[in-house]
C-alpha positions as CSV (number, residue, x, y, z in Angstrom):
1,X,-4.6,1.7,25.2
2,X,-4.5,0.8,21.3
3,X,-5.3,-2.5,20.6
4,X,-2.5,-4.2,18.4
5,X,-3.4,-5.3,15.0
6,X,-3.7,-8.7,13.6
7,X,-1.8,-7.9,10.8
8,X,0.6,-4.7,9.0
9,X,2.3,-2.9,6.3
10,X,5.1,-1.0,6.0
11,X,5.4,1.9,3.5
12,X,8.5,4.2,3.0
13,X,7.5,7.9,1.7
14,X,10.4,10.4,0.9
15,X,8.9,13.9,2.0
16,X,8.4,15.8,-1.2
17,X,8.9,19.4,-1.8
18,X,5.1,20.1,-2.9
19,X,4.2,18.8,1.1
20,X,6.1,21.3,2.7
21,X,4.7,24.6,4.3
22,X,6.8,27.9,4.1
23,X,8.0,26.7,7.7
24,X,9.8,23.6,5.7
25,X,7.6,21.0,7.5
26,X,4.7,19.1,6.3
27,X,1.4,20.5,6.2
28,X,-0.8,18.8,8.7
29,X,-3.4,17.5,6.0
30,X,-0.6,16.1,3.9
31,X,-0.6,13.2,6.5
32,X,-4.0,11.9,5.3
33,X,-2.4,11.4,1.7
34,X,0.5,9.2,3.8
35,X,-1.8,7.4,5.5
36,X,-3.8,6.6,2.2
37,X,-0.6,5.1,0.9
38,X,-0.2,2.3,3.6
39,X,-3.7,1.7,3.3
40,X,-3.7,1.2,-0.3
41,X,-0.7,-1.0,0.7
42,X,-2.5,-2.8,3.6
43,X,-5.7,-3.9,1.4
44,X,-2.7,-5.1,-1.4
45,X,-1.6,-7.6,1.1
46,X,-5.0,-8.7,2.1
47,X,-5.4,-9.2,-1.4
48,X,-8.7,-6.9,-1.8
49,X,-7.9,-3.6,-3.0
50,X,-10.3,-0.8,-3.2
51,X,-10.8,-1.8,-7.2
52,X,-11.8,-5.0,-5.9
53,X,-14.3,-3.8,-3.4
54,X,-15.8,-1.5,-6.0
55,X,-16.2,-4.8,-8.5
56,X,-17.8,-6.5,-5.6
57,X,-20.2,-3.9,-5.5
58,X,-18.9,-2.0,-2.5
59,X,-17.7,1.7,-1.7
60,X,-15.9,2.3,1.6
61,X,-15.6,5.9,2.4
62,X,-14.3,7.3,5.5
63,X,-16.3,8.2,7.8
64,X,-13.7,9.3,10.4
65,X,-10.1,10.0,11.0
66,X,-7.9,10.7,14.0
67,X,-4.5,12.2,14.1
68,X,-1.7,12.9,16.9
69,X,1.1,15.1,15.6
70,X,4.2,14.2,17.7
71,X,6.6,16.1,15.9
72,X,7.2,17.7,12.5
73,X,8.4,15.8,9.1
74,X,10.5,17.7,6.6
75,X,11.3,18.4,3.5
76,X,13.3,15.2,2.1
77,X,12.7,13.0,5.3
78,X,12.0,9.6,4.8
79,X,8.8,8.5,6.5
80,X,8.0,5.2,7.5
81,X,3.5,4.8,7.7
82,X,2.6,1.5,9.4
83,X,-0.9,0.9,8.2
84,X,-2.2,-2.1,11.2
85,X,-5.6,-3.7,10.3
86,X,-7.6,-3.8,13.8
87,X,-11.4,-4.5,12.8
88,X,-12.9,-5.6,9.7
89,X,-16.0,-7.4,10.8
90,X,-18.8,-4.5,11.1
91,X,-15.9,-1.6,9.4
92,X,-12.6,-1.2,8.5
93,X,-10.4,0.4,11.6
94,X,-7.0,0.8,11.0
95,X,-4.5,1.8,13.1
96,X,-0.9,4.0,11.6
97,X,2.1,5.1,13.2
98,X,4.5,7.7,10.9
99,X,7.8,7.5,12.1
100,X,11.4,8.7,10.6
101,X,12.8,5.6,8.8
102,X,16.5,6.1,9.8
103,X,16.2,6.2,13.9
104,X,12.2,5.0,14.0
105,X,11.5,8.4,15.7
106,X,7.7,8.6,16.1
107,X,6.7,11.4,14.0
108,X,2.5,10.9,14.5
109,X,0.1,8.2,14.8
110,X,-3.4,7.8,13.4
111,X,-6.4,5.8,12.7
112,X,-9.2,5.7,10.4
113,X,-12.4,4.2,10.2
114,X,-14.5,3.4,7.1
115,X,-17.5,1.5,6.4
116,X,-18.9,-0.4,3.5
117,X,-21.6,1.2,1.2
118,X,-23.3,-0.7,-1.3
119,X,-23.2,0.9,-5.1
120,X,-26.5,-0.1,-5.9
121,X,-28.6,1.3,-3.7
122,X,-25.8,3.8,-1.7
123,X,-27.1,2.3,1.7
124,X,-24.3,2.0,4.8
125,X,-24.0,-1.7,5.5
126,X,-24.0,-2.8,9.6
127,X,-21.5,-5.4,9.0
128,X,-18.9,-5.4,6.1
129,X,-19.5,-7.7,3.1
130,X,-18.2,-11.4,3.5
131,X,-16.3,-11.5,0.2
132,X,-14.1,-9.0,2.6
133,X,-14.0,-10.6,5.8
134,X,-13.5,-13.8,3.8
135,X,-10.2,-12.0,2.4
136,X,-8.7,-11.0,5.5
137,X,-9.5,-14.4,7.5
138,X,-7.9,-16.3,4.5
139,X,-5.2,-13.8,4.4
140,X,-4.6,-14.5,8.2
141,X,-5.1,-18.3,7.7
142,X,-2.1,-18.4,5.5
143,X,0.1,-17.0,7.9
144,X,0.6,-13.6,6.1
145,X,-0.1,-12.2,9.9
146,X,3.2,-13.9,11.1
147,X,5.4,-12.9,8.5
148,X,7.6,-9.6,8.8
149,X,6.3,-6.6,7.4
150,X,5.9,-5.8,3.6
151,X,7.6,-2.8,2.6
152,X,6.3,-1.0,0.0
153,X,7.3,2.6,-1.5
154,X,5.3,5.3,-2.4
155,X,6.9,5.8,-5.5
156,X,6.3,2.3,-6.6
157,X,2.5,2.8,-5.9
158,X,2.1,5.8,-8.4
């Protein structure tokens, strides 16, 4: 069972052209790209971003990524990626669910994991830095966990 998030983003992507295979449907790696997107969007609302996290000294690759393709996206379809925060204490686990904006189809869900890495030195950290968990528990604390979901498009973010 997934465990439910204690907060989540919204982000609309129209299916371009360019992500399409000869088949008309999205290449399976183009999904990484989409889930980037709501991620980007997630750590906006949380209000530290990846320039942030570099600033602070930080790095957080991924260092793994699962996906469960449900059914095809297409050329022109409009995509809704829920990016769900799930852990941030020792990494950053988030959970996604693609689905077709107009009848919520589920289309595939995700998650990723990534862990900090400090610049200086390029050594994994066991637990992530506190100016990040700080940042999420004062972004729950405010009740941005309570309110609806942020939608954000992925032309807006380019």
């Amino acid at each position: 069972m997934r465990s439910r998030g204690v907060m989540h983003v919204d982000s609309e992507i129209v299916v371009p052209f360019y992500d399409v295979d000869s088949m008309d449907v999205v290449w399976h790696g183009h999904y990484v790209k989409y889930l980037e997107v709501a991620r980007c969007a997630l750590l906006d609302h949380i209000g530290h971003n990846y320039t942030q996290m570099k600033a602070a000294g930080y790095v957080w690759p991924v260092i793994d990524v699962q996906l469960r393709y449900v059914r095809p996206a297409r050329f022109g379809q409009r995509l809704r990626v829920r990016a769900e925060l799930v852990e941030w204490q020792n990494r950053l686990k988030v959970h996604y669910l693609v689905s077709d904006a107009a009848s919520g189809e589920r289309m595939t869900r995700a998650s990723t994991v990534q862990v900090a890495v400090r610049l200086t030195d390029g050594e994994m950290q066991l637990v992530s830095p506190q100016i990040f968990i700080d940042a999420v528990e004062q972004s729950i604390s405010i009740g941005h966990a309570d309110r609806a979901h942020e939608q954000v498009s992925a032309h807006d973010r380019s």
